[in-house]
PAFI-62908 format. One record per residue: x, y, z of N, C-alpha, C, CB in turn; residue in one letter. Coordinates in steps of 0.02 Angstrom, whole numbers, padded with zeros to 5 digits, always signed. Glycine has a CB too. Layout:
N
XYZXYZXYZXYZa...
This chain:
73
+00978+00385+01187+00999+00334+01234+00939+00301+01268+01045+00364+01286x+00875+00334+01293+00831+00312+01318+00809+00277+01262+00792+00352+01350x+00790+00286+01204+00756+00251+01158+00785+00181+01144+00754+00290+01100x+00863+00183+01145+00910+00113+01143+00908+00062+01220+01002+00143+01130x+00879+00103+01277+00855+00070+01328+00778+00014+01326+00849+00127+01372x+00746+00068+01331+00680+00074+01310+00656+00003+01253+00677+00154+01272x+00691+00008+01210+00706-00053+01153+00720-00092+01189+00759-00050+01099x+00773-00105+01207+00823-00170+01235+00767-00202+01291+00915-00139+01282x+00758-00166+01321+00715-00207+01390+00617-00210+01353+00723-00133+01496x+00587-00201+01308+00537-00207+01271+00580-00298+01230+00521-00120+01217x+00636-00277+01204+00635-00350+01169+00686-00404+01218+00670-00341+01079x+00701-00377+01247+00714-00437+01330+00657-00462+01335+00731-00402+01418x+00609-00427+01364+00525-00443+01406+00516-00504+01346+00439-00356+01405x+00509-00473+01287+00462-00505+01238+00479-00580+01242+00470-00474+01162x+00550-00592+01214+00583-00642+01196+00606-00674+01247+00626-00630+01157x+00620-00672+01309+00617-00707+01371+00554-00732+01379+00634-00670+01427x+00489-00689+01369+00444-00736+01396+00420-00800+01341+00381-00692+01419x+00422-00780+01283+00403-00821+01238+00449-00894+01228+00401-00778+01180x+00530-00856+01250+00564-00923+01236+00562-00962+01275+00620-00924+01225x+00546-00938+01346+00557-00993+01413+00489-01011+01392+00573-00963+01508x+00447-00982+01385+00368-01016+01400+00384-01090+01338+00278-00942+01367x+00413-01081+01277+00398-01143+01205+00461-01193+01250+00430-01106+01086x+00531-01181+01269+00582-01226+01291+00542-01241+01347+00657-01200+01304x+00495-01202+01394+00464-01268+01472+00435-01322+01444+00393-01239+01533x+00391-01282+01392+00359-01329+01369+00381-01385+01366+00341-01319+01324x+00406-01380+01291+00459-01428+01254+00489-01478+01299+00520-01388+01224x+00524-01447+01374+00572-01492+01379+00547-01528+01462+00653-01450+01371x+00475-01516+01468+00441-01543+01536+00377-01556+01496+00434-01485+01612x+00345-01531+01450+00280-01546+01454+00220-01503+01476+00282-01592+01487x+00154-01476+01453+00126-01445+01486+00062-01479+01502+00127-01389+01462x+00091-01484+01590+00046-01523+01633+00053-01489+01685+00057-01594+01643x+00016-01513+01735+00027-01487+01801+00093-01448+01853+00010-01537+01827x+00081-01396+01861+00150-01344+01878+00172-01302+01815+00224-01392+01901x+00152-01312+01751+00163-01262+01703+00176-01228+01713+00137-01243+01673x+00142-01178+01733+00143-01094+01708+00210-01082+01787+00027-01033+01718x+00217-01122+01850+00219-01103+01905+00319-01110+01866+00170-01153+01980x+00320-01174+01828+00390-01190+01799+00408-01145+01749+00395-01257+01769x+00372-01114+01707+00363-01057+01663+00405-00993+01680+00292-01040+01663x+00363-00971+01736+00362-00900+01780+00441-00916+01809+00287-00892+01855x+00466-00950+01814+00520-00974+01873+00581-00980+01812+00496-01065+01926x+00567-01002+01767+00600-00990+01673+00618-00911+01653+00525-01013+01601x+00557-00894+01674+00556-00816+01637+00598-00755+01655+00491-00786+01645x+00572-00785+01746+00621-00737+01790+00708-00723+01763+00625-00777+01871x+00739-00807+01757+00793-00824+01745+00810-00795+01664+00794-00899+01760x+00771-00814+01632+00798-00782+01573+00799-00702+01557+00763-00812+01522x+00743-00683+01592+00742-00616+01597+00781-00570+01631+00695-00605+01611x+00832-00587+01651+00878-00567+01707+00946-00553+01643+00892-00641+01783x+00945-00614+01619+00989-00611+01554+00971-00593+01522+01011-00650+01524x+00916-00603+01482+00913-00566+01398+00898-00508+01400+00863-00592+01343x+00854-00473+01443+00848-00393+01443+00907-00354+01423+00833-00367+01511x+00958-00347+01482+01047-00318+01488+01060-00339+01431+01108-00350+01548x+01070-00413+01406+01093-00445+01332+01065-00395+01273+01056-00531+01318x+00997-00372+01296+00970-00362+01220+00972-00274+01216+00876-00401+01206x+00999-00240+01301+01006-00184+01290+01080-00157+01254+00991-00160+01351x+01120-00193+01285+01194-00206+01259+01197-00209+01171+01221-00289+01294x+01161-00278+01162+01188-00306+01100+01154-00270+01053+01179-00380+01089x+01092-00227+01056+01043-00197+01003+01056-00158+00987+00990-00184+01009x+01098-00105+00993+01131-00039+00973+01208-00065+00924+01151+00012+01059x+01202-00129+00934+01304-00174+00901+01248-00196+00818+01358-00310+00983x+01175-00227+00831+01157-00277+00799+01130-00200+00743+01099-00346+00842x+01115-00149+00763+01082-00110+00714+01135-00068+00670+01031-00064+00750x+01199-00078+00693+01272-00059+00665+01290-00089+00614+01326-00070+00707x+01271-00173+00642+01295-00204+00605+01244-00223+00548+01324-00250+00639x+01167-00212+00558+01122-00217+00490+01150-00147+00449+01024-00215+00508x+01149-00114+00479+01164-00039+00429+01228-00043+00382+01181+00034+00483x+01277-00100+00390+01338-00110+00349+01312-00152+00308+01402-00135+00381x+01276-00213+00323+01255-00271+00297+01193-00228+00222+01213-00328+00375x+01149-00178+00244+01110-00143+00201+01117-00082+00171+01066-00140+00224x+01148-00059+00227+01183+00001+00197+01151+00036+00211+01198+00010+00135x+01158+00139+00226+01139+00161+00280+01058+00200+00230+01210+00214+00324x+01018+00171+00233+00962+00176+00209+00897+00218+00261+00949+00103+00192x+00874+00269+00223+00819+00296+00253+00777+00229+00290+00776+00337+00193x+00753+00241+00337+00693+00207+00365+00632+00239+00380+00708+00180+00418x
């Protein structure tokens, strides 16, 4: 269970910061207030996708293991 935690909030962090940082970009520009519009992105998404990715990552590795079939790793 810790390890399915542990996961989930490692690929929350990851993918919250990376996605808010390319969509600020994208959808303001990176100019002046960046990183300050960024950080203020990250918070917000990170609030969601962490819980999202602790939740959904233990459903998504269920569902590769049907899709591949239950294969040594």
């Amino acid at each position: 269970m810790m390890l399915q935690i542990t996961t989930g909030i490692i690929i929350g962090t990851g993918m919250s910061f990376f996605m808010s940082g390319i969509i600020t970009g994208v959808n303001t520009g990176i100019e002046d207030g960046f990183i300050l519009r960024w950080m203020k992105a990250w918070g917000i998404a990170w609030l969601i996708a962490t819980p999202m990715a602790v939740v959904i990552g233990p459903l998504a590795r269920k569902l590769a293991l049907r899709i591949v079939g239950n294969t040594k790793v």
